[in-house]
N, C-alpha and C positions, 0 to 999 in steps of 0.2 A: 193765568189759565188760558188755555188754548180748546177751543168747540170746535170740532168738525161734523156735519151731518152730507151722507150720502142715500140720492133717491135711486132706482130702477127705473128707467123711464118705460120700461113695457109693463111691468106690473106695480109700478108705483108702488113697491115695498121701499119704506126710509127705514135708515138708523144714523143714530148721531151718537159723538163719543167725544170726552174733552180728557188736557192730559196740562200739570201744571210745568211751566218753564222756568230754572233757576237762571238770572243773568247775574255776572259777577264782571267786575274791574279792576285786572292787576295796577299794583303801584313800582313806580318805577323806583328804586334809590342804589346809591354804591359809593365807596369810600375809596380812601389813596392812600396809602403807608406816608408818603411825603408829596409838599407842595410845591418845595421854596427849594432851589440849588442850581449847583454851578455845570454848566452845558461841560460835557456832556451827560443829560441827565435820566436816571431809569427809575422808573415810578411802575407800583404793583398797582391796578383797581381791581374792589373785588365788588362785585353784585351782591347787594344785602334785601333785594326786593325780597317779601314771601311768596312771588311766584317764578321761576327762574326757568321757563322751558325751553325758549329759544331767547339768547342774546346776542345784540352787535353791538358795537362798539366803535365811535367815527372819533375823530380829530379833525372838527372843518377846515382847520387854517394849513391842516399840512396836506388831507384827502380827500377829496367828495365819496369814497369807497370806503367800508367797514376796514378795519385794521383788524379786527377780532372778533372771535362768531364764540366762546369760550364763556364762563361763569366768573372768570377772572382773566386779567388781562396784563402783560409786561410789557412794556414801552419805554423807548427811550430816546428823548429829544436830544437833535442835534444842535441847533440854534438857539440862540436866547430868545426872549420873546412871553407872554403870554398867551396862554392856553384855552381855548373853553374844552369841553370834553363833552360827549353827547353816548347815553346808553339809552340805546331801546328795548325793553323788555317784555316779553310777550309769553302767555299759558298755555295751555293746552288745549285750548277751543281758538287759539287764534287771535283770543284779545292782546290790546298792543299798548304799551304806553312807552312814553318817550321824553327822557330829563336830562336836559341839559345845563352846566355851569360853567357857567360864562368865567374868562381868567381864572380859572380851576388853577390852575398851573403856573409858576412863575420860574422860568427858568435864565439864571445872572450867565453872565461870562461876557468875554470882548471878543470881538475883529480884530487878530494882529494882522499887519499890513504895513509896510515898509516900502522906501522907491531909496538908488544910489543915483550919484551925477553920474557913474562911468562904469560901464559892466569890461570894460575891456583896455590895455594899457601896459606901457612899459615899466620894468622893474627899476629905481623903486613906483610904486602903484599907490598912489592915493585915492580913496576913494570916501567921501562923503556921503552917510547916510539918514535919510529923513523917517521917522516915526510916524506912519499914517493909520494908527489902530485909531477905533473908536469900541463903547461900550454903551447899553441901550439904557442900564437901568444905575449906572454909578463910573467913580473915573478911572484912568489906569495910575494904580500907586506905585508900578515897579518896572523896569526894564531890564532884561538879561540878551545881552548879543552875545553870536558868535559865529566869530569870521570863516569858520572853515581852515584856520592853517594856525590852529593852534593858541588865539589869541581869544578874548572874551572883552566886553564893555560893559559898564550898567548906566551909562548914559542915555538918554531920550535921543537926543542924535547926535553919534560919534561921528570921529573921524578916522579912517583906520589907513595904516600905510602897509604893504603887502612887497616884503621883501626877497619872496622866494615863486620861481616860475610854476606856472602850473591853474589848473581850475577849480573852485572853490565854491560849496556850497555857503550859503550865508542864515546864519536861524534865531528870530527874535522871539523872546518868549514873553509876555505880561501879564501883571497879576492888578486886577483892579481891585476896590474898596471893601465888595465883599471876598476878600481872597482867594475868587475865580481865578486860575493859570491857563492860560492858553497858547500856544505857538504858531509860525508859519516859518517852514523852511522853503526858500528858493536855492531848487537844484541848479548847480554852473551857473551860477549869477556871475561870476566874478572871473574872467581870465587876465593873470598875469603873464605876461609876457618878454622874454628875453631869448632873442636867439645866440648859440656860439659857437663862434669862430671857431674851425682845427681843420687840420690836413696834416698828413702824413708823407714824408718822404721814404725812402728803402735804406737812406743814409746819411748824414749831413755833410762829406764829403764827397766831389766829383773830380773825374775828370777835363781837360778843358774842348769841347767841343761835343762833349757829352749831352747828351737828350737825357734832361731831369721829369722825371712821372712823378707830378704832385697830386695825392689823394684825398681831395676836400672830403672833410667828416663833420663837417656844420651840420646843426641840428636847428629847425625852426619851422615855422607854416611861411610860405610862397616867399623865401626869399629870393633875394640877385647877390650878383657877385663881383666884386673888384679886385684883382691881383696886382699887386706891385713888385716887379724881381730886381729891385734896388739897383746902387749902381756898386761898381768892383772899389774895391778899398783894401790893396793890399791884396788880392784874391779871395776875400771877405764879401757875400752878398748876404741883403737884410732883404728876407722876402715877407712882404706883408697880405694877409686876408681880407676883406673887409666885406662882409656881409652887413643886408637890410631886411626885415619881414615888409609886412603889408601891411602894420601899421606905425612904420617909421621904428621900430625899439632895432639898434643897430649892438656888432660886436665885431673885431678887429682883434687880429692872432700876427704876430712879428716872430720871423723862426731866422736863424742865421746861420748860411753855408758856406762852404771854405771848398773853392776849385783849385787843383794841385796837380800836377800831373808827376807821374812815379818814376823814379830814378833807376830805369832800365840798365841789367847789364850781367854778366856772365865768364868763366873761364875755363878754359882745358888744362889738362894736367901734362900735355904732348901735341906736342900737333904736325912733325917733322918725322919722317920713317923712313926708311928705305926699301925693306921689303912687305907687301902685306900678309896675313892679316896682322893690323894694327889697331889694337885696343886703345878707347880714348874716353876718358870721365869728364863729364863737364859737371859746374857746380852751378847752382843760378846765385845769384848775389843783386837782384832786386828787391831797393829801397822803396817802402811805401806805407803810410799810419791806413792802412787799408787790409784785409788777412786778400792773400790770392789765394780762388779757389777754384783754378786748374791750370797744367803747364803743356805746352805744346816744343817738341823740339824735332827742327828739322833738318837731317845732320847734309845734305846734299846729294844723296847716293838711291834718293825717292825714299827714303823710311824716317821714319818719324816715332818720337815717344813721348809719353803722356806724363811721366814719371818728374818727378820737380828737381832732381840731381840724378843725369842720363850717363847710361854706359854704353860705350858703342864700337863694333868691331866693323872696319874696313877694310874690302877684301880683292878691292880693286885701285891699281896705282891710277894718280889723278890728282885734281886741287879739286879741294868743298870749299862753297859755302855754308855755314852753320845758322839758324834762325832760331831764336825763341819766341812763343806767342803766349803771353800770361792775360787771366782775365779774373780780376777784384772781386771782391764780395758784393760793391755796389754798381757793377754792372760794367765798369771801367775795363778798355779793353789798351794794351800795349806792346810792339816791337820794337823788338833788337836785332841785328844782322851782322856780322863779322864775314864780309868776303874775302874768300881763298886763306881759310883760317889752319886747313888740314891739308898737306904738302905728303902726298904718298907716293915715291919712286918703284921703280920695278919694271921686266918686262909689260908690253902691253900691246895689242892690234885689235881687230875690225876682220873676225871667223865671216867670211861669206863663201857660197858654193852655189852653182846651178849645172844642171834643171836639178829642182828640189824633188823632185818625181816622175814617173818614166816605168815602161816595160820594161819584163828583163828582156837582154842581156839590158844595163842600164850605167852610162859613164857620166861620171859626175867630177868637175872641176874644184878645187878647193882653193882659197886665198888668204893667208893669215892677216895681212899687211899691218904686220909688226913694224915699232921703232928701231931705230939704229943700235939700240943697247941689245938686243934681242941677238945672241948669240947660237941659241939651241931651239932647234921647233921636234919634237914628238906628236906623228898623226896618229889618234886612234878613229877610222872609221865606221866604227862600228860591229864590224866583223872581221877586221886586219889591223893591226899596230905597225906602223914603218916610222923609221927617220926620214926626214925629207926638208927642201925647202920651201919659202915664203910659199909659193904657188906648186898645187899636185893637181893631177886627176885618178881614178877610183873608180873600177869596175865594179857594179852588184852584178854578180851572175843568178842569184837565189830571192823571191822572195819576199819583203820583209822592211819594216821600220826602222831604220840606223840614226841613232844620232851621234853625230860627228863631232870632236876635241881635238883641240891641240895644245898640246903641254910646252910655255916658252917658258927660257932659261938665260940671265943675262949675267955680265961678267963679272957682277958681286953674288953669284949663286941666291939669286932669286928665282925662284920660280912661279910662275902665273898659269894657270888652266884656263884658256880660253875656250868657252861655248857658242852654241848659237842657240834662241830660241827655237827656229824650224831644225826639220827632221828630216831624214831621205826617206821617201819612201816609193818603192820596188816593188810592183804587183801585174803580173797576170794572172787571168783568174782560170783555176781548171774546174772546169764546164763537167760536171755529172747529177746525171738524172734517176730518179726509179716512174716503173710502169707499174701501176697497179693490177695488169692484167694484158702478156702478150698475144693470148688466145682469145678471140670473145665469140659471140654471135648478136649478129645483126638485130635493133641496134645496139649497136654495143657504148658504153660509159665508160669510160676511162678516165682516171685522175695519174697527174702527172706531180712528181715532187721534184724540188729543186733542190740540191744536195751540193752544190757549186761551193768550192775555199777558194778564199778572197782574203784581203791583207786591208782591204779599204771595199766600203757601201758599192754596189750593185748599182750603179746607174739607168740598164737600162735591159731589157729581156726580149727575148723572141722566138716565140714555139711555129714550126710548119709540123703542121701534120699529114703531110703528104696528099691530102686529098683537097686542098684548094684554099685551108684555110688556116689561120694563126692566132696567134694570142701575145699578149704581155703581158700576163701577171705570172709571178713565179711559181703559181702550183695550182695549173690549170684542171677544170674539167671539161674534157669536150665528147662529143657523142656524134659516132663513125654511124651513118645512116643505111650506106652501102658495105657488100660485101666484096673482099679484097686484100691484098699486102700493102702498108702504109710505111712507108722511110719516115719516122719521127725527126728533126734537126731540130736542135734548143742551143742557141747561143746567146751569149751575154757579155757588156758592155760595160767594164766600174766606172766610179768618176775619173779616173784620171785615165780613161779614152783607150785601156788596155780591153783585148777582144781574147774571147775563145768558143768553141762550139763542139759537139756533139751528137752522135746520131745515133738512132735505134731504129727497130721496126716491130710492127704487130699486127697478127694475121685476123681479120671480120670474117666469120663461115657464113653461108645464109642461115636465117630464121627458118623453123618448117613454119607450116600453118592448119595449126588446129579448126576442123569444123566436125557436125555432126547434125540428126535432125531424129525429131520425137516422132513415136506414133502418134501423140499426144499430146496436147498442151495442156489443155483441158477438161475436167469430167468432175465426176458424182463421186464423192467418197465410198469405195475404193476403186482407184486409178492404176491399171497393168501400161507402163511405157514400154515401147520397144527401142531402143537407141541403134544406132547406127551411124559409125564411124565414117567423117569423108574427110580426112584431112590428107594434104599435100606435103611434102616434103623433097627436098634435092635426092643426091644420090650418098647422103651419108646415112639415110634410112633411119626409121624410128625404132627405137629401143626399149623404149616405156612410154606404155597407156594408164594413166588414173583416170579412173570417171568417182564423181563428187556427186551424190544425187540430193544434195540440199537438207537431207533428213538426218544426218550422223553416218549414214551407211555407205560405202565406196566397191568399186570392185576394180578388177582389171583383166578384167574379159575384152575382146574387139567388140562385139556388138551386147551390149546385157539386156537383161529385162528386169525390170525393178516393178517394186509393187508401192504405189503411197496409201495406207492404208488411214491416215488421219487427212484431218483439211488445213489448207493452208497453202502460201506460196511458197514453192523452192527454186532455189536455183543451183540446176543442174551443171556441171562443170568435168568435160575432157581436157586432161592435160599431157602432152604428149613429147618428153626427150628424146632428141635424137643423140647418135652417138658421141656425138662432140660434146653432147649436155646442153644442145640450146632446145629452150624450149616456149613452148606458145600453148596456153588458154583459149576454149573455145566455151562461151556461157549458153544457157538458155531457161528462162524460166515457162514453170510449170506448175500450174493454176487449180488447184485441186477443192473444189467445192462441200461447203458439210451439206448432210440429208438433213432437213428441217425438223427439231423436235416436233414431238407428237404427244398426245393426253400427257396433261400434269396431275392427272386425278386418279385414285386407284378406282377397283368396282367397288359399288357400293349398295348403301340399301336406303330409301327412303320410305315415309309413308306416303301411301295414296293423299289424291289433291297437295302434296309440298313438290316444292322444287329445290332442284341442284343445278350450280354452275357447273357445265361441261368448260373444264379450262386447257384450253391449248399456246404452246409457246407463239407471241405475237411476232410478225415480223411481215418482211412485203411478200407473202407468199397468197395462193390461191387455196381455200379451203372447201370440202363438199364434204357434211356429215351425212349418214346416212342409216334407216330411214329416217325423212324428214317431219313425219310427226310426232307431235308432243314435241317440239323445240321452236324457242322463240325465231330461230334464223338459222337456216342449214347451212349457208355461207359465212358463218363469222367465225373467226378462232375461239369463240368461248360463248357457246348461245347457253341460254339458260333449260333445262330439261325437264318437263311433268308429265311424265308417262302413267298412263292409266295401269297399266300390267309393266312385268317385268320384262328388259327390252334391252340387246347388246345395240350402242351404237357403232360403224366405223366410221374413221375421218380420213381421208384422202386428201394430203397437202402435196403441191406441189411449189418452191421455192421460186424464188425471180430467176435464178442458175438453169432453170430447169429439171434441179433434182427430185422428183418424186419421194413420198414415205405414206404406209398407210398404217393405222395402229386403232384399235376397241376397248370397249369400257363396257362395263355389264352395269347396268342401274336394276336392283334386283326393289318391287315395289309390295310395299305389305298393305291389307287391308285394313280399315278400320275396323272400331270394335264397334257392335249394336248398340244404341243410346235412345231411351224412349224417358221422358219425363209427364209428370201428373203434377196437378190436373194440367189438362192440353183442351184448346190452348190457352186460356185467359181464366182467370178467376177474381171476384171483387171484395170489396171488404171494407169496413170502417173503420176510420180512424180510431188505434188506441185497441182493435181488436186482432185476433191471432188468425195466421191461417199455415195449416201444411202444403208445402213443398215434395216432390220427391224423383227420382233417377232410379232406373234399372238397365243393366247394359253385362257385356260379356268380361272389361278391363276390369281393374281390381282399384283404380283412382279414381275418384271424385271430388271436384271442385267446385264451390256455386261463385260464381260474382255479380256484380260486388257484393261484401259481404254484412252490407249495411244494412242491420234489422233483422238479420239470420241468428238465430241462437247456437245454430252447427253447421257452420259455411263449408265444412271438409268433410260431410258424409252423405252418403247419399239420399237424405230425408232429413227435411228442417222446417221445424215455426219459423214463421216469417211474419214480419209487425213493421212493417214499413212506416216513416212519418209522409210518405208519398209514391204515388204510383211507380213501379221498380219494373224493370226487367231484369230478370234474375237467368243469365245462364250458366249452364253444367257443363266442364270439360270433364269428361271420362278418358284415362288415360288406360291404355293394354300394356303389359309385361313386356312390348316394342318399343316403347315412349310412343304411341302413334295415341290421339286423340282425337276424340268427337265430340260435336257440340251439339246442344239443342236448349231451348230456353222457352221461359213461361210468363208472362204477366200478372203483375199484383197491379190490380186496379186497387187506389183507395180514394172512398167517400168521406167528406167530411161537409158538419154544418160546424157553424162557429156561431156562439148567441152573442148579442152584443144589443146596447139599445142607446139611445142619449139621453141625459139625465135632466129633466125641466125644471125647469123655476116654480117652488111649489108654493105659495103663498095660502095664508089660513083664509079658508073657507072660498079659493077660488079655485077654478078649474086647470087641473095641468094635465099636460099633454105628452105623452110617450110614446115616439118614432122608432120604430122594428130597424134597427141598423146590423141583422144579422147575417154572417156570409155563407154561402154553400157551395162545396165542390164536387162532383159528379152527381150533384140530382138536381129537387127543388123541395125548399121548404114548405110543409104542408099541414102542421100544426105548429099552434103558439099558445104558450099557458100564462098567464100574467100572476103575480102573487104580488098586492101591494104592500103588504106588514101591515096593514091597520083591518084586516080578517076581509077583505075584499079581492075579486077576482076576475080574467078576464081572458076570454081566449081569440079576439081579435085579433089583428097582424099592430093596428097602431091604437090602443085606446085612448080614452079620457074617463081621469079619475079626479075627484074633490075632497080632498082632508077635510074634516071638520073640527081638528082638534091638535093643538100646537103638538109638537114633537119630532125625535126624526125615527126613520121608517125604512127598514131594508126591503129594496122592491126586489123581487128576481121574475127571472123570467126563460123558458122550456120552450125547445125551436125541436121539432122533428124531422128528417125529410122524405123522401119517398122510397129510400131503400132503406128505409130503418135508424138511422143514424142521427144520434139525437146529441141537446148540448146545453147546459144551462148556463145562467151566470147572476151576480148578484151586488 
């Protein structure tokens, strides 16, 4: 049991109170589905305390940290070993207890654990290994190995040999006494190693002085390399490989080549003729254990075929050489040569002529110098056939490209057509031109074209233009400054140093010269120009006047008068042909200003006392509204306007141009409507009581605001009950929208009773403070009511109970305007 007593120390009123305390003490307890097993092992505990509100659950030897906050708990040890296990268990007030048992737990199984003498080694690979397990609580009764390549042991410690390359994991499993099984595998424990020997050849047959490409395809980690290209045995070589890695495991490849070279050789089916052309087959008849895979023949006449048995026609008398070039499958390359194997009779000489080119008229020498056999020569030059001897000469009169033959003839009726590779060629060039224009005026443009036949390229060009100056390109433009008659001459030069020329003429008139002057350049929209023609001209006299006056509109009058009746720049333009058609432009612009807008507002109407923006277009202009009363600023483009009566203003702008514009607005002003409100001005009242309001006026609206504590804020008379002093005003609105205002005062009074409440103790004196508030007066009665038939009209009394109980006191505050307030 628990006593509490409390005094008052101002009135020394005590009371004491006691109250009984239950204390209680959970117990802690929990159980394990199992104790006793082989790692790795899972055990359920469950909490069997009768108080279960908060649990944890530790494991000291694996955490110093709960494992489980849970009414039941899954766990499962990795290790062998013994356990204690530790539950705290705590209620709902907080109490705690806490039970722990000690080797709660027993969990079997071993350490597998293994060590080899050699993780790494040539094939074959022995390696020896040692059983390093242990077990905590019994021994190991069983060993299962396995190698990784396929093999298994149940020895304690095998010996294993490892006959194939590669890396190998190794995995020992054991089962100790209580038939716990456990394993450890070590990953790539074990690399066997053997590198091997290979390379590749493209063949096993060469030829002799042949460059052999051997392609080592050894496989291994860092090995070296040793080649041996044996020695010759017969034309027999024994090439050896001999590779090593990095840790000594070696391998060695023996390949055997055989160098040969191929039994070149070939035949014609004829090789003797007497006239050509003469057909001849060759066969190829190369011996070799090797496939050929391509043929080259080359007959002696510069032509050549690819073909493996050639056919070939000769078509000039002469001795050949014949060549064949074959190249093997394995890269073997071979020739054969038969000189002066093809014996061709027949006419035959050596066609030469000079000069090989020339102007016309143009003579040219010919020479056959044919052999002795050479009986018959036929010239064809090109443009004439004659018979003639060894040596002619040959007039071009015309022209032109010739190539030149001669047809020999000997005395077993052979015939041979002797060529030459050059040409004659015969060229002067005729020089013709066009004029784009032989009449111009000053200045005048001219393009010139080159129209020139030639037999051979243009070497070189030359324009005078008769006035001092030239050109070389072939299709000049040049532009005659002055006026006058011009001799044009155009001559030209081919490559082979043949000339000709040509002449023309064309006549430059003078220019006239357009001019003209405004009355005006300048002005105020709208602008009258007077124009007036000055222009000058020779004595071919003008023909035609266009004037252009910028705006769409043209005339062709000598002197016009135009009107611009919008603003903006033109440019005016006389254009004036004389009778030859030459003609000249004379410009002038003409600057035509806009008049400055004026009021953006139409007339209007306002009420008395509002205002209106007078708005006018801004810009850099000069403003005077007028008159200037009732407006905020008579200088501005847009003063604001409150005219007492109704009142046209004008604005007089004048622009930075100096354009003038004047333009009015009527502001037409209505009067308000009469508005008189009651009571006027002020009237008071207490809180919580009512009072009327009211409005009489000529408009037909009424509004009060605000409309808080109004019973009818939209008519013109309303109760009003304010929770505090208000001003209430009335817009009165006329059939114009124009409105009046006028407004009344709600004074309100309020007391407020209120007292603080004493420490009433039996049969002592307590005391009661007037804590009452008042607003617009002062309190000036007070009525006390204690509940026990006693009373008092003091502001702060003292009263004495004499008899236990409780006692509603109230208490009545009035003030000097009437407004009263109790409370209780």
């Amino acid at each position: 049991m628990v006593e509490l007593t409390v005094t008052d120390t101002v009135s020394g009123c005590q009371k004491t109170k006691t109250r009984n305390i239950q204390v209680s003490k959970p117990a802690a307890s929990f159980s394990a589905n199992q104790v006793n097993g082989c790692r790795p092992f899972q055990v359920t505990f469950a909490n069997t305390s009768s108080f279960n509100d908060n649990t944890s659950w530790l494991i000291p030897s694996v955490s110093s940290n709960p494992v489980g906050n849970q009414d039941s708990l899954q766990y499962t040890f990795s290790n062998a070993g013994k356990y204690d296990v530790q539950m705290i268990n705590c209620d709902a007030t907080g109490c705690c207890d806490t039970l722990t048992k000690q080797d709660y737990i027993t969990v079997n199984g071993s350490n597998p654990d293994f060590t080899l003498d050699s993780t790494a080694g040539c094939l074959p690979h022995t390696v020896s290994f040692t059983d390093q397990s242990s077990s905590q609580f019994s021994s190991i009764a069983n060993w299962q190995w396995d190698f990784g390549d396929g093999s298994t042991s149940g020895q304690q410690n095998p010996t294993h040999t490892y006959n194939q390359r590669g890396t190998f994991d190794v995995t020992l499993t054991v089962t100790d006494t209580f038939g716990c099984t456990n394993s450890e595998t070590k990953n790539n424990v074990v690399s066997s190693l053997q590198p091997v020997a290979d390379f590749t050849t493209i063949s096993d047959t060469f030829c002799k002085n042949q460059v052999f490409l051997f392609n080592n395809q050894s496989s291994g980690t860092q090995l070296s390399y040793a080649w041996d290209f044996g020695d010759a045995n017969n034309g027999t070589y024994t090439v050896s490989l001999y590779v090593e890695d990095n840790y000594g495991c070696d391998s060695i490849i023996q390949q055997s080549l055989t160098v040969q070279d191929p039994e070149m050789g070939f035949f014609a089916d004829d090789t003797v003729d007497e006239c050509p052309p003469f057909l001849v087959d060759f066969t190829d008849t190369t011996q070799y254990n090797i496939p050929i895979s391509s043929w080259r023949w080359e007959f002696g006449d510069s032509t050549f075929s690819t073909q493996q048995d050639a056919s070939h026609i000769y078509t000039e008398p002469g001795v050949y050489d014949v060549s064949l070039f074959v190249e093997f499958a394995n890269g073997c390359k071979d020739t054969v040569t038969k000189q002066n194997l093809i014996d061709l009779d027949g006419p035959d000489g050596n066609l030469i002529f000079s000069p090989k080119q020339g102007c016309t008229p143009l003579e040219v020498c010919f020479n056959a110098n044919t052999s002795n056999t050479t009986i018959g020569r036929i010239w064809d030059f090109g443009n004439v056939v004659v018979s003639g001897p060894d040596t002619i000469c040959h007039t071009y009169t015309t022209n032109g490209i010739y190539q030149p033959t001669v047809l020999l003839s000997d005395t077993a009726g052979c015939n041979f057509l002797l060529e030459s590779e050059d040409s004659v060629v015969v060229d002067t060039p005729s020089v013709d031109f066009g004029i784009s224009s032989q009449v111009a005026c000053r200045p005048a443009t001219i393009s010139f074209t080159d129209s020139t036949t030639t037999q051979v390229d243009i070497a070189e060009y030359h324009w005078d233009f008769g006035d001092g100056t030239t050109d070389t390109v072939p299709n000049p433009t040049h532009v005659f400054d002055t006026a006058g008659t011009f001799a044009i001459t155009y001559s030209v030069e081919n490559e082979i140093g043949c000339r000709d020329s040509s002449t023309d003429q064309i006549t430059v008139y003078p220019q006239p010269e357009a001019d003209f002057s405004a009355s005006d350049t300048a002005g105020c929209v709208p602008v009258t120009v007077q124009f007036s023609d000055q222009s000058t001209i020779a004595d071919t006299g003008i023909v035609e006047k266009k004037w252009y006056f910028g705006d769409s509109d043209t005339s062709t009058a000598s002197d016009p008068v135009h009107l611009y009746d919008s603003s903006g720049t033109y440019t005016a333009m006389l254009v004036i042909t004389d009778k030859l058609g030459c003609t000249d432009t004379a410009y002038q612009d003409i600057h035509v200003f806009p008049l400055p807008d004026g009021i953006q507002v139409d007339d209007t109407t306002i009420c008395a006392k509002d205002t209106i923006n007078l708005v006018a277009s801004q810009g850099d202009s000069i403003y005077n509204w007028s008159p200037g009363y009732g407006l905020s600023d008579s200088t501005v483009a847009s003063p604001l306007a409150y005219p007492d009566t109704t009142t046209e203003y004008t604005l007089d702008v004048l622009s930075s141009n100096g354009c003038p514009f004047d333009d009015t607005v009527l502001v037409n002003v209505i009067s308000l409507p009469q508005l008189s409100v009651a009571p006027s001005p002020d009237t008071s009242m207490c809180f919580g009581d009512t009072v009327q309001i009211s409005a009489q006026g000529e408009g037909v609206g009424y509004s009060w605001s605000p409309p808080d504590g109004l019973f009818t804020p939209d008519s013109s008379f309303s109760q009003a009950s304010p929770a505090a002093t208000t001003t209430y005003t009335m817009q009165h609105t006329d059939t114009n929208g124009c409105s009046s205002y006028d407004s009344v005062k709600v004074i309100v009074n309020r007391s407020i009773a209120s007292f603080e409440e004493p420490i009433a103790c039996l049969n002592d004196t307590s005391y009661f403070t007037d804590q009452s508030i008042n607003i617009g007066g002062q309190i000036i009665k007070w009525q006390w009511d204690f509940g026990d038939g006693d009373s008092s009209t003091v502001q702060n009394p003292a009263h004495l109970y004499d008899a236990e109980g409780t006692y509603p006191v109230d208490l009545y505050v009035k003030d000097n305007n009437g407004c009263e307030d109790d409370t209780t």
